[in-house]
N, C-alpha and C positions, 0 to 999 in steps of 0.2 A: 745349777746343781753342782754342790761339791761330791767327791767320793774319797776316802782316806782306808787303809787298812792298818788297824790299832794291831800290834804286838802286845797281848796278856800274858805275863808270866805269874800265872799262882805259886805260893811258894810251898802250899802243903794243897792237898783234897781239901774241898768243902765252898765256901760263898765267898766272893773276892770283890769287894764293891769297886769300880771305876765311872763313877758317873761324871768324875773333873774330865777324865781326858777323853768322854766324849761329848761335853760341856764346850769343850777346846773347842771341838770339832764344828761344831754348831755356832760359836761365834766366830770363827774363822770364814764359814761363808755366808757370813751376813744376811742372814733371811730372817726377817723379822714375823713372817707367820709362813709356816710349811712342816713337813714331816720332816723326822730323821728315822729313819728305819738301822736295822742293826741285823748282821746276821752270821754266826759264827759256821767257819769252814770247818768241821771236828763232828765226829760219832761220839766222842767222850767226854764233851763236856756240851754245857749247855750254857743260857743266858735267860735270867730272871728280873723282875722289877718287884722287889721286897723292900721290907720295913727296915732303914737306915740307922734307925734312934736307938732300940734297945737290943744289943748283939746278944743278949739271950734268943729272941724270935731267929735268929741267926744258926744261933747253936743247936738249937731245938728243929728247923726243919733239915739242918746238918743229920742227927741222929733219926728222925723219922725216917729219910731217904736211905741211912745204911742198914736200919732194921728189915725196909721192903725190899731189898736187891744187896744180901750181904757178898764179901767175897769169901769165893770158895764154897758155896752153895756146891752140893752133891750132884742137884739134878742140871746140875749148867755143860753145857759141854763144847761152846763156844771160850777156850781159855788159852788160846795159840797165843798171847800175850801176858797171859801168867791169873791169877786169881780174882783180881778186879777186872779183870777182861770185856766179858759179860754181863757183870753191875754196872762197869761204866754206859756200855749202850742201852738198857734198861731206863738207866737213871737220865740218860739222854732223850731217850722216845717219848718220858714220862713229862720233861720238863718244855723245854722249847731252844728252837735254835734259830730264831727272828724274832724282834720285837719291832714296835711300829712306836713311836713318840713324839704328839702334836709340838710345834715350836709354836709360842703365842708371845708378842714382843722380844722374838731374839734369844726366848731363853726357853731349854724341855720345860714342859707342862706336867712337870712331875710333882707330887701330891707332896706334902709337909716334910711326911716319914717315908718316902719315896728313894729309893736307890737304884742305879743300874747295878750287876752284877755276873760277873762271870761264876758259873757255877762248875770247877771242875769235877771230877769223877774220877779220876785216875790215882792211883796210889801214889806215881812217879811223875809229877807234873810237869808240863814241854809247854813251850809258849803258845798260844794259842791265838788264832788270826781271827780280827772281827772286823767285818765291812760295815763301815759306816757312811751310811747316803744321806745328806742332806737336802732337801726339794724345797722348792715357795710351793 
């Protein structure tokens, strides 16, 4: 079993793909069939496996996600952090903050148009820590 913690720094809100530097991660401990699990330490951001090829699909669940949890919403009143406060945890509950990914031959078993991605939430984006566990 290897364990790594990745340093993500998004440089604005919205889908940040890093599937190379947890690619790294995966051929550094040499397991040719096993999990990599992934799991982000954050309320405000989350972690996704979306469509890499055409960054419209990108763009478009960017804008669906600030339509259903806008900031500054009236009825919110969790905003001790400023007006994305309370969309950023929404948008977190809503998405996910683990994912699980089979290793088959050494390499994730991720699909054609397959991405990891960090999905931030935050207006003001801060590095964000994601464990990565490699297992046979």
């Amino acid at each position: 079993m290897l364990q790594r913690t990745l340093s993500v720094r998004a440089p604005r809100r919205g889908l940040h793909e890093f599937t190379r530097e947890v690619a790294r991660v995966v051929a550094e401990a040499g397991v040719e069939s096993g999990l990599c699990s992934l799991f982000i330490r954050h309320t405000s951001a989350s972690l996704l496996i979306q469509e890499n090829y055409d960054e419209s699909a990108r763009r478009d669940l960017e804008t669906f996600m600030e339509r259903l949890a806008p900031d500054g919403a009236a009825w919110m009143t969790h905003t001790l952090e400023g007006d994305d406060d309370m969309p950023s945890h929404i948008k977190a509950a809503l998405t996910q903050v683990s994912l699980t990914i089979p290793i088959l031959d050494g390499k994730l078993a991720l699909g054609t148009w397959q991405g990891i991605y960090l999905w931030e939430h935050r207006a003001r984006p801060s590095a964000r820590d994601v464990i990565v566990t490699v297992q046979p």
